[in-house]
C-alpha positions in Angstrom: 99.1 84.4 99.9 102.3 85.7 98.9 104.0 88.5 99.9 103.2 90.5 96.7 100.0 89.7 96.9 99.4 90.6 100.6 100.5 94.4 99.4 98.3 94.6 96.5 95.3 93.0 98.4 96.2 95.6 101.2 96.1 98.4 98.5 92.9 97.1 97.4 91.1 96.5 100.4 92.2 100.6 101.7 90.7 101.7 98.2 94.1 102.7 96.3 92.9 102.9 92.9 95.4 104.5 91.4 99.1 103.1 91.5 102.5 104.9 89.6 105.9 103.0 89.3 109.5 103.1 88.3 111.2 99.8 87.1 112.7 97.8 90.2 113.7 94.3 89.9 112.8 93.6 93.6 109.7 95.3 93.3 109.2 93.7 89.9 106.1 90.6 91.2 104.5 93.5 92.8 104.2 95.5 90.3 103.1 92.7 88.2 100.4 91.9 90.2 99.4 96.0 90.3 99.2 95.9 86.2 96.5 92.6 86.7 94.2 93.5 89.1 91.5 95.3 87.8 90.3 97.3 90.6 93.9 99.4 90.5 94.7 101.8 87.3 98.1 101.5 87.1 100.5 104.1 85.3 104.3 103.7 84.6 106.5 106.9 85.2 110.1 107.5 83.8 111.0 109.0 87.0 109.6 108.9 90.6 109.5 112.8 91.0 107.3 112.2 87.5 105.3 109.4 89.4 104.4 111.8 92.6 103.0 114.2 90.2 100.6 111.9 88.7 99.4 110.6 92.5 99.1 114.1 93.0 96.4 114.5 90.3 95.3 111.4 91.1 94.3 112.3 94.2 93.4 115.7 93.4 90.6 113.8 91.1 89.4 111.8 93.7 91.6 109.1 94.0 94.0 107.5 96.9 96.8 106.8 94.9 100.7 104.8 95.8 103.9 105.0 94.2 106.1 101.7 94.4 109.7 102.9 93.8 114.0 102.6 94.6 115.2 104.6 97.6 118.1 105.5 94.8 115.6 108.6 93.8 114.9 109.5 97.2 117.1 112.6 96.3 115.3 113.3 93.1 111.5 113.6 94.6 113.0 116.1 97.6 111.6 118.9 96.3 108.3 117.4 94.6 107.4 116.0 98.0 108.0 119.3 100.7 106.3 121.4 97.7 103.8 119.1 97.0 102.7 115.9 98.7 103.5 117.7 102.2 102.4 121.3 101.7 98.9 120.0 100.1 99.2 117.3 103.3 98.4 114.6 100.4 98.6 111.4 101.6 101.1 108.6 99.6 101.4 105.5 100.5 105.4 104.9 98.8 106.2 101.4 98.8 110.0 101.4 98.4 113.1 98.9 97.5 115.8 100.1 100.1 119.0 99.1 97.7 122.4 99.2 98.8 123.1 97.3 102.4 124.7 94.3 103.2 126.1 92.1 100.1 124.6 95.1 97.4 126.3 94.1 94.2 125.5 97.3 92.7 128.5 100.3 94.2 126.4 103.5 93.4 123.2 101.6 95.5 125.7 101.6 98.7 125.8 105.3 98.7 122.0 105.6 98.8 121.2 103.8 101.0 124.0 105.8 103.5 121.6 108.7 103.2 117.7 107.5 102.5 116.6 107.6 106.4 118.1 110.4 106.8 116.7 112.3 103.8 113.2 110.9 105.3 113.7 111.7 108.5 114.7 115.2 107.5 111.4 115.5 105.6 109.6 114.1 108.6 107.7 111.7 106.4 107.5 108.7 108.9 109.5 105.4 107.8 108.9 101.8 108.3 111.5 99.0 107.4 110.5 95.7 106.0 113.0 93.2 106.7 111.1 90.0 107.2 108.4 88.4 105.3 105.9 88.8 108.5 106.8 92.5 108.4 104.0 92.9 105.1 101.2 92.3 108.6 102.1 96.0 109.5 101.4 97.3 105.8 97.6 97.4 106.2 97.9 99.7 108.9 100.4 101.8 107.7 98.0 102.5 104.6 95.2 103.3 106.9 98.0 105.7 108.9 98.7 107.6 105.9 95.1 108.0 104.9 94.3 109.0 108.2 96.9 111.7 108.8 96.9 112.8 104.9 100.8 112.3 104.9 103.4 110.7 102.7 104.9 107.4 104.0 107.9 105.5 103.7 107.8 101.6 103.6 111.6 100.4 102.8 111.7 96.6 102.0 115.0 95.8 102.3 117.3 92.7 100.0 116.0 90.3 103.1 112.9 91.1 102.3 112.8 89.8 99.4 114.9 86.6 99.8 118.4 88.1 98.4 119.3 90.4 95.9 
C-alpha cells in the first residue's frame, strides 16, 4: 500500500466521511484517491479558511470531517480556526504540505515555511512532521488523538516526504 493510500485508508478506517481541499501538487495522489473512494464525500474549497468552514458544518451535521491543504495559508485560516475550530473544540484532522525548506524552488514558499510551527505552536494546535515514508504509521493515531481530544491537528509532510519536490 502506498503512502496515499495508507492516509485515505486511515481516514476511512477513523470514519472521516467528509474531506475539503485546496490544490497542492504534493498532495495531488492523495487527493485523488479522496475524490474515488466512495465512503468519503469530498468537497473542493477555493481557499483553506473556505475549506474549515465547510468541516465545520460538516461536523456540525454529524460528520468527522479533514482538510488536506499548503502550510502557505496557514496565515489565512488564523482567525477561522481560534474562532472556530478551537472555541467550538471541533476536532480537524489537517493533513498539510509543509513547502518551502531545503531545495524549495518556489521563493515566496521559503518564507512560509520560516513561520508555520510557530503560527501552530502559537495556536496550540499540536504538530507532527512527516518526513519519511514510515512516518504515515503515526497518522492513524494522530486521527484517533484529534477525535479524542476534539482539537485541530497539524500533520506537515515535508518535500522528503514525498520523494522531492
Amino acid at each position: 500500500m502506498d503512502v496515499s493510500e495508507k492516509i485515505v485508508s486511515d481516514f476511512v478506517a477513523n470514519d472521516v466521511s467528509f474531506i475539503t481541499t485546496v490544490p497542492c501538487k504534493q498532495l495531488g495522489d492523495v487527493i485523488e484517491a479522496v475524490e474515488a473512494h466512495p465512503a468519503i464525500y469530498h468537497i473542493p474549497a477555493n481557499k483553506e479558511d473556505e475549506g474549515m468552514g465547510l468541516c465545520a458544518g460538516a461536523f456540525m451535521g454529524g460528520k468527522r470531517p479533514a482538510i488536506i491543504m499548503q502550510n502557505t495559508a496557514i496565515g489565512v485560516t488564523i482567525n477561522t480556526l481560534v474562532t472556530l475550530t478551537q472555541f467550538y473544540r471541533m476536532p480537524l484532522p489537517m493533513l498539510i504540505s509543509y513547502r518551502g525548506e531545503l531545495g524549495e524552488p518556489v521563493a515566496c514558499q521559503v518564507e512560509m515555511a520560516v513561520h508555520t510551527k510557530a503560527l501552530l505552536a502559537q495556536l496550540n494546535i499540536p504538530t507532527y512532521h512527516f518526513h519519511k515514508e514510515e512516518d504515515v504509521e503515526e497518522f492513524d493515531k494522530i486521527l484517533k488523538y484529534t477525535f479524542t481530544c476534539n482539537k485541530p491537528v497539524a500533520i506537515l509532510t515535508d518535500a522528503s516526504f514525498w520523494k522531492g519536490y
